[in-house]
C-alpha positions as CSV (number, residue, x, y, z in Angstrom):
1,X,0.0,0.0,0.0
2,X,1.5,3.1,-0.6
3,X,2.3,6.5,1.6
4,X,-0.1,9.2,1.5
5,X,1.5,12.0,0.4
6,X,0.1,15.3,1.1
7,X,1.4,18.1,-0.1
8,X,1.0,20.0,-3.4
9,X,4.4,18.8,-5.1
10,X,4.3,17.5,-8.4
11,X,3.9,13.5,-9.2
12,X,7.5,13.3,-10.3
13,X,8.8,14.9,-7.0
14,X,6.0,12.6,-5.0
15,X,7.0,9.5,-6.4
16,X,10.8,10.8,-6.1
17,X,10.1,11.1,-2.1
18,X,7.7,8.0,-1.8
19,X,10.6,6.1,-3.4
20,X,13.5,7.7,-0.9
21,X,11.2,7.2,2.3
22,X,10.9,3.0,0.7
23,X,14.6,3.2,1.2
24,X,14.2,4.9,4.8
25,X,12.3,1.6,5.8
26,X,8.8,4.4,6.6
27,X,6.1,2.1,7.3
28,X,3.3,1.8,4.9
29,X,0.9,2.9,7.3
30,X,2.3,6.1,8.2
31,X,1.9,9.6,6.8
32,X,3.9,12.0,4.8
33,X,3.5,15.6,4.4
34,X,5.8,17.7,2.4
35,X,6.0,21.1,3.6
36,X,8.9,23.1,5.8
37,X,12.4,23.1,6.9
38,X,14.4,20.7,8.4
39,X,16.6,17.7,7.4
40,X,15.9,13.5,8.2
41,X,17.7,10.7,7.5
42,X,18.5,7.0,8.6
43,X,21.6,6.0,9.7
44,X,21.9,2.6,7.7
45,X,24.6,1.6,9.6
46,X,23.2,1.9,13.3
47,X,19.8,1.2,11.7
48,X,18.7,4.5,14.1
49,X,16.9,7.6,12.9
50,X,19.2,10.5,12.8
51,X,18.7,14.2,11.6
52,X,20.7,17.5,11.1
53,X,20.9,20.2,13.1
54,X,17.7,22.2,14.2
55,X,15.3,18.7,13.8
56,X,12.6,18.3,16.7
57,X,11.1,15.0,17.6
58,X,8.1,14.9,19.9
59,X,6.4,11.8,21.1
60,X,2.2,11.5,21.4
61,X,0.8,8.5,22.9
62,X,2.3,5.9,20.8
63,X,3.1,8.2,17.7
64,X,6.0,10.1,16.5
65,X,6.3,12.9,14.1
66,X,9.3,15.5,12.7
67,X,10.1,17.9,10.5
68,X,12.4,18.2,7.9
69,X,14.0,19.9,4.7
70,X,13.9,17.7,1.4
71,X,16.4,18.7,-1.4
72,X,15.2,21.0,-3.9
73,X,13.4,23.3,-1.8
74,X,11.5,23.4,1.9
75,X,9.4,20.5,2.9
76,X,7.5,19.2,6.0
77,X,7.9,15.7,6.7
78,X,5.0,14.5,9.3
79,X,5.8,11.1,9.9
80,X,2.2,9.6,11.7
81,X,2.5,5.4,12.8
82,X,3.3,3.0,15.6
83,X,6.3,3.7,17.2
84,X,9.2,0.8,17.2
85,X,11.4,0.2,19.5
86,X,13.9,-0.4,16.8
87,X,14.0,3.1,16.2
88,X,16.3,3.1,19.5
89,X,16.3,6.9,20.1
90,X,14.1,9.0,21.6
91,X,13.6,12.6,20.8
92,X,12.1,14.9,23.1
93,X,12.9,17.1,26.4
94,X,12.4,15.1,30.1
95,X,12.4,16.4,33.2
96,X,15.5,15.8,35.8
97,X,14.5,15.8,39.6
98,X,16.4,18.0,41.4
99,X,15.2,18.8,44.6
100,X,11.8,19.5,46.2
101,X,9.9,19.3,49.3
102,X,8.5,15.4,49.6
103,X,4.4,15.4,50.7
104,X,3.9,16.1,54.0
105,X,-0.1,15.4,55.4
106,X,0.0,18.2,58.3
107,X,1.6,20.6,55.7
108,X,-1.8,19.8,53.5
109,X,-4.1,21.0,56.2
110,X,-2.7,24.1,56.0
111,X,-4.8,26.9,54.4
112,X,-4.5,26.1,50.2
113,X,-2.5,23.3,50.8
114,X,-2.2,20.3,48.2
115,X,-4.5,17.6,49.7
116,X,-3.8,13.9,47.9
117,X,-7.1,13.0,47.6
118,X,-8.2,16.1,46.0
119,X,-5.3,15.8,43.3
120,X,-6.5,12.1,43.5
121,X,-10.4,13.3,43.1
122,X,-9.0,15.7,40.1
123,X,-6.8,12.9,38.2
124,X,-9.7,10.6,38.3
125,X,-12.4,13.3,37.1
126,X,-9.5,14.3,34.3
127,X,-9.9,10.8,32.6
128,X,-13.1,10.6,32.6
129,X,-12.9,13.4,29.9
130,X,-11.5,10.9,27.5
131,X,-15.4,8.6,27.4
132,X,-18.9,9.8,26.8
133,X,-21.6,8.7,26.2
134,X,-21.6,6.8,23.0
135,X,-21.1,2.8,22.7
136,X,-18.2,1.8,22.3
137,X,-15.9,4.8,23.1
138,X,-13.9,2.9,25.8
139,X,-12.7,0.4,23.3
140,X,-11.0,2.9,21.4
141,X,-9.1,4.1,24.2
142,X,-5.9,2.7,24.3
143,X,-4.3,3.1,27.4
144,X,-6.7,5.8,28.8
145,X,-8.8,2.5,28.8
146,X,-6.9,1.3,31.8
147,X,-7.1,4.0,33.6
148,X,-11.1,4.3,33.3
149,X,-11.4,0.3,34.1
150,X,-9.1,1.6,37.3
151,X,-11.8,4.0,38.3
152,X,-15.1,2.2,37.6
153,X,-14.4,-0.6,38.0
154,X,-16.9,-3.4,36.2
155,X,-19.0,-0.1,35.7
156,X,-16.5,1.1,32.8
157,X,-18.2,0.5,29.9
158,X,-21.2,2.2,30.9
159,X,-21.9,5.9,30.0
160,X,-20.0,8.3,31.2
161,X,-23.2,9.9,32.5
162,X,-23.8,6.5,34.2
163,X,-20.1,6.5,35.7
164,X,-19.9,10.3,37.2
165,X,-23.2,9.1,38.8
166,X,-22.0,6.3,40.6
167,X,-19.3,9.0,41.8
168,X,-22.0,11.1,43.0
169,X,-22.1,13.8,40.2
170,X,-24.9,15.0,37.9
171,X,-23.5,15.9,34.2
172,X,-24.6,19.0,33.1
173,X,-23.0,18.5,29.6
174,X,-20.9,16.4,27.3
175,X,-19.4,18.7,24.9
176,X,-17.4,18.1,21.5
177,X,-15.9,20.9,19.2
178,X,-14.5,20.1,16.3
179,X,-13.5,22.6,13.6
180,X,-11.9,21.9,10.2
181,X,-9.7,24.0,7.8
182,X,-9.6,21.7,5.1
183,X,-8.9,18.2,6.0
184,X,-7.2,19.8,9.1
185,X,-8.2,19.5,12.9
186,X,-7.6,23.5,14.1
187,X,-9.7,23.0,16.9
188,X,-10.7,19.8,18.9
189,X,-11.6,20.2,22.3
190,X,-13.8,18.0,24.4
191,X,-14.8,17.1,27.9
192,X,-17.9,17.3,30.5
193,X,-19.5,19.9,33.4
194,X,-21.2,17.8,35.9
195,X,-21.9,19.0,39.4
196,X,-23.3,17.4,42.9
197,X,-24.0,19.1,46.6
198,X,-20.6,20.2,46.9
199,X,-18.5,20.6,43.7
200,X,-18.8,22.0,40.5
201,X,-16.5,20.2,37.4
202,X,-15.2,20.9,34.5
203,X,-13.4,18.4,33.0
204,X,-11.2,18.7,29.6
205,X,-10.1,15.7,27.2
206,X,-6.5,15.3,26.3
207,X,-4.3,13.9,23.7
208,X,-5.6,10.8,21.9
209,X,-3.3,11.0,18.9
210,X,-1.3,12.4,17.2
211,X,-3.8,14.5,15.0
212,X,-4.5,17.0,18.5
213,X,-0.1,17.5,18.0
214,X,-0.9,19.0,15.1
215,X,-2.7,21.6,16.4
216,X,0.9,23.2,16.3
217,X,3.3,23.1,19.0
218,X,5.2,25.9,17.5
219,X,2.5,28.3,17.0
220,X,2.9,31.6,18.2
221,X,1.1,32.8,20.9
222,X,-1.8,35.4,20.8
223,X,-3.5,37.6,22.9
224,X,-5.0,35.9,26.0
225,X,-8.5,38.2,25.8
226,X,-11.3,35.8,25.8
227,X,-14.1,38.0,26.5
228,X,-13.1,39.9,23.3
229,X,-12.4,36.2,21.7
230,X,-15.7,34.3,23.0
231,X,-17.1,31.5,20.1
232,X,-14.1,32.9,17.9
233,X,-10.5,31.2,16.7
234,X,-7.8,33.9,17.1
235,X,-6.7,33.8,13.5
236,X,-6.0,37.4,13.1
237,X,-2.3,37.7,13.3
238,X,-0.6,36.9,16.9
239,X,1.7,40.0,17.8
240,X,4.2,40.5,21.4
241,X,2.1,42.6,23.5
242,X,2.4,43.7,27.3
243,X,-0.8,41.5,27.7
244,X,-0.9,37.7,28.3
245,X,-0.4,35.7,25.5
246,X,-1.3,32.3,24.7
247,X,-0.6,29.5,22.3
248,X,-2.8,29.7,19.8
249,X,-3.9,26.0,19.0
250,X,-4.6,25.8,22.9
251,X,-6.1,29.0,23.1
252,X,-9.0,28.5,20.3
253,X,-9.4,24.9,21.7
254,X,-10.3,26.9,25.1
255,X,-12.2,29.2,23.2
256,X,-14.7,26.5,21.9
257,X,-16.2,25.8,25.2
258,X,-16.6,29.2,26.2
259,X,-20.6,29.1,25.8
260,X,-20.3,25.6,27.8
261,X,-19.0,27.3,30.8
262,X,-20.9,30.6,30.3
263,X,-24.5,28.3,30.4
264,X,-23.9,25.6,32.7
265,X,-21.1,26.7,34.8
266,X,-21.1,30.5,35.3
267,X,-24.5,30.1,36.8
268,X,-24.1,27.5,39.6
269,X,-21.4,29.5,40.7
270,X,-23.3,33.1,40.6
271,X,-25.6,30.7,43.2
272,X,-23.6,31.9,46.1
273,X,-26.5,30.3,48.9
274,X,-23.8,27.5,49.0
275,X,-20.4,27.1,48.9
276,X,-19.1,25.6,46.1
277,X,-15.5,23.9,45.1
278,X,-15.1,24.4,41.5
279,X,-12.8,21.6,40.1
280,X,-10.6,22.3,37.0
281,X,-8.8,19.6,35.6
282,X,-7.4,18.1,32.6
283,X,-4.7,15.4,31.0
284,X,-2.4,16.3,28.5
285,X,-3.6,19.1,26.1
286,X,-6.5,18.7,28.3
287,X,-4.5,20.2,31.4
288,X,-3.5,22.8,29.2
289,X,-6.9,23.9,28.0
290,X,-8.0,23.6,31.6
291,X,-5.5,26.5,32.2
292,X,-7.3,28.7,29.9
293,X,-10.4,28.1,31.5
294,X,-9.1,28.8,35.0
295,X,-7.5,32.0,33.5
296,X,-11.3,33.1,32.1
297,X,-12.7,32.3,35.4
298,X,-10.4,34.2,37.6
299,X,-11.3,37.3,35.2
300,X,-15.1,36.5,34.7
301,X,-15.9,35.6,38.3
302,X,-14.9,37.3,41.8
303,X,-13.7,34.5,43.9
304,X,-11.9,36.5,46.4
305,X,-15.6,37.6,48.0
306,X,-17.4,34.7,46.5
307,X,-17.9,31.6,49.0
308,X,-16.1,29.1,46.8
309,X,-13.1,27.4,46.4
310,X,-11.2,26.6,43.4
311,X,-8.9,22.7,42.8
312,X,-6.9,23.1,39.8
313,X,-5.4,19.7,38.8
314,X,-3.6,19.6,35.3
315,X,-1.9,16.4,34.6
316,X,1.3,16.4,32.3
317,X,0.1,19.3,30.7
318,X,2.1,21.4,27.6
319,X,2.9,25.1,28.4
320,X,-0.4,27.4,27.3
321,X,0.8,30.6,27.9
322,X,3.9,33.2,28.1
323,X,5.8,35.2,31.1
324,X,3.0,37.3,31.4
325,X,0.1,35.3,31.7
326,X,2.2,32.7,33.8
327,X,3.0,35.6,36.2
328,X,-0.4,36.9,36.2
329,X,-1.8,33.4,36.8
330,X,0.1,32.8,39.6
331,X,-0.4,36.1,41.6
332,X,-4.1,35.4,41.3
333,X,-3.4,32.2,42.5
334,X,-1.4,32.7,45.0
335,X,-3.7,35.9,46.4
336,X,-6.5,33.2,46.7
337,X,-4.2,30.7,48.2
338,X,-3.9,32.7,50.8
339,X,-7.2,32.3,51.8
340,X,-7.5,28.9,51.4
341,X,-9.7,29.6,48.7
342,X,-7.5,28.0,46.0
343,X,-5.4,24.9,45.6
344,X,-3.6,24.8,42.0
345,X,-1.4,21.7,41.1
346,X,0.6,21.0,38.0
347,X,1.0,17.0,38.1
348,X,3.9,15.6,36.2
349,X,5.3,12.2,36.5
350,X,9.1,11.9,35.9
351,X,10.5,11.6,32.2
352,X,7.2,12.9,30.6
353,X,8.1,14.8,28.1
354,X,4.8,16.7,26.9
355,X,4.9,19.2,30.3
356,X,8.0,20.4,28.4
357,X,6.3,21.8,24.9
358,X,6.3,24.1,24.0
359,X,9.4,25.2,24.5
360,X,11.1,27.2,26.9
361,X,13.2,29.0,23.9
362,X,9.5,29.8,22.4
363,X,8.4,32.3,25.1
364,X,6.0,29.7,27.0
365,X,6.2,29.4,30.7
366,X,4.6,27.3,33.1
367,X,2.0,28.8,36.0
368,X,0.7,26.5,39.3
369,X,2.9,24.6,41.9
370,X,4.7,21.8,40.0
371,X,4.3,18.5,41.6
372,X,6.7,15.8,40.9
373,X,5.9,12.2,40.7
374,X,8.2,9.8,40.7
375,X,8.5,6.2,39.7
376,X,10.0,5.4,43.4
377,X,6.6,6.2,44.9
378,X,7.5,10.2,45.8
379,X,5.3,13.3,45.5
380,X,7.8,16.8,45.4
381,X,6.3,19.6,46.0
382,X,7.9,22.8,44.2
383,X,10.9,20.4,42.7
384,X,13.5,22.3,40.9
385,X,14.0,20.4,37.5
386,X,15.8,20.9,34.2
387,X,15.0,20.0,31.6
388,X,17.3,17.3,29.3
389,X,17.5,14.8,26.5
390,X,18.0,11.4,27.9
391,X,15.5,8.7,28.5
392,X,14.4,6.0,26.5
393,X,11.8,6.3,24.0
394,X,9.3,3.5,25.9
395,X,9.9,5.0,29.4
396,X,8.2,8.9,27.6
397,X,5.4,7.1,26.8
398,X,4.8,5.4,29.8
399,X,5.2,8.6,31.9
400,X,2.4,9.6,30.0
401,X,0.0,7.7,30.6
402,X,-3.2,8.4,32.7
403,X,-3.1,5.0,34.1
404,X,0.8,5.4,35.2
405,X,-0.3,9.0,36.9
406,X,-3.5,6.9,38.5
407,X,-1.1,4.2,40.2
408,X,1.4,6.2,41.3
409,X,-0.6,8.3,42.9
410,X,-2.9,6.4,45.1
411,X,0.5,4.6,46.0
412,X,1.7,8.1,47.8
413,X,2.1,8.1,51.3
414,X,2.9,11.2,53.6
């Protein structure tokens, strides 16, 4: 079967490239598109991939892709299929433990401090994202499956509406945006509200492929303005502004559930005869969508004089936003820390590599107290880390997973 090639070159020049990729040993199943610049090889020797200077590998679930610069002009190789583990590299930043502050239950008591079984409550509710409502979405799962089967238990393949109820939560709504610009994803966000006595959720999907990676990792960042942006992509041209900025694929993902939150959210919490905990949480791109959300509430609604609460829980989430926002997310966090009226928590486990796109050297920071899991059972809280390029290819994936954060998790003890 041959590769899909999907640029607009000429048939000589396709069949030129479908013939050099043969000699690469590209699978059949995987998926070429020629379009920007950057250089990719195989070293027939080592039987590795190699590349030339400026090349970027990320990983996605169990998919790779690159870019690279063909001969004859600039080209964008997207390489989309199983990973191998004869491929023997991995490409892709990891995170290095440094130090940090291990769990400590008194310490959580304290006024916003990080309680494990909220971040538990908030990793469960963040996987839940990945079903609905229609048959047979848990078999398409992968290993999100796991995780799911994990959490309900012999209840798993029921409805997701049937699962949050056996947690105790009413869903308010199942929501799925999906735009196209062409044959390509630009925005595809998706997740649930749901809400019981005490809590109010929102709850956002994350990665399932490699199509969400698309999206563009390298985009570049635009305003952060989402009352001016609501039920709107930011497609006017991104510029460096004193304002927060955002990434952009992120940003109009975000943007898509605006209306969800402004007519079944917003109004539970404008009830203010009760307090509320409003739960934020998502895996993945998921985590980082959540960000935006929390950003739109903090500006939207006056928590500060409200009775609720907020739990942020973002699992292995990508960078959304720059300095700016990142600094202006955290003071607002931090002011309603203070009060106990806020509890923000950046989980990442180990060598995943996803919390560290988009890059540093892009502009995009990170907001909310980084907490560190770690294959040897440990919660940091606050770790320092840098950022490096070791790790092998199967140990990026695995520190991915939701499952992985699930067990490691409810394995902490103070």
């Amino acid at each position: 079967m041959p590769h899909h090639l999907t640029s607009g070159a000429s048939p000589a020049l396709q069949l030129k490239e479908e013939r050099r990729l043969k000699a690469l040993g590209i699978l059949d199943r995987e998926e070429v598109d020629l379009s920007a610049p950057r250089c990719f090889g195989r070293d027939r020797k080592q039987g590795v991939l190699s590349e030339t200077e400026n090349t970027e590998w990320s990983d996605s679930s169990s998919y790779m892709f690159g870019e690279a610069t063909m001969s004859g002009g600039k080209r964008r190789l997207v390489i989309r299929g199983p990973l191998k583990d004869s491929l023997g590299v991995r490409r892709g930043l990891v995170c290095s433990r440094a130090q940090g502050r291990h769990y400590n239950a008194s310490r959580a008591l304290q006024p916003g401090g990080i309680r494990i079984d909220e971040v538990l409550l908030g990793v469960k509710l963040a996987c839940l994202a990945y079903t609905d409502d229609q048959r047979g979405t848990l078999e398409s799962l992968g290993g999100t499956r796991k995780a799911i089967e994990m959490i309900a238990g012999p209840e798993a393949r029921r409805p997701l509406s049937e699962i949050l109820q056996g947690l105790g939560y009413t869903v308010d709504r199942i929501f799925s945006h999906l735009s196209l610009f062409g044959s390509v994803r630009t925005v595809d966000a998706h997740g649930f509200i749901a809400h019981n006595e005490q809590d109010v959720v929102i709850s956002y999907r994350g990665t399932t492929g490699i199509v969400e990676w698309l999206t563009d990792l390298a985009a570049s960042p635009t305003p952060f303005q989402p009352h001016l942006h609501q039920e709107k992509t930011s497609c006017f041209p991104a510029g460096r502004q004193s304002h927060p900025q955002a990434h952009q694929g992120f940003y109009d993902a975000f943007l898509a559930s605006v209306c969800d939150l402004n007519q079944k959210l917003m109004p539970q919490l404008r009830d203010i005869s009760r307090p509320k905990r409003l739960i934020i949480v998502g895996h993945s791109i998921g985590g980082a969508i959540a960000m935006g959300a929390l950003g739109y509430l903090l500006q939207a609604f006056n928590f500060m004089t409200s009775p609720h609460r907020i739990l942020f829980v973002s699992i292995g989430q990508p960078r959304f936003g720059d300095e700016v926002f990142a600094s202006w997310l955290d003071k607002q966090i931090g002011a309603l820390r203070r009060r106990g009226k806020c509890c923000a928590v950046r989980l990442a486990h180990d060598c995943d590599a996803v919390p560290t796109v988009p890059p540093w050297h892009g502009g995009y920071r990170h907001a909310a107290k980084l907490c560190l899991l770690t294959n040897e059972g440990d919660l940091l809280i606050g770790p320092e880390v840098e950022e490096t390029d070791v790790g092998s290819l199967a140990e990026g994936v695995d520190d991915h997973r939701t499952d992985n954060y699930l067990h490691l998790l409810a394995n902490v003890t103070a």
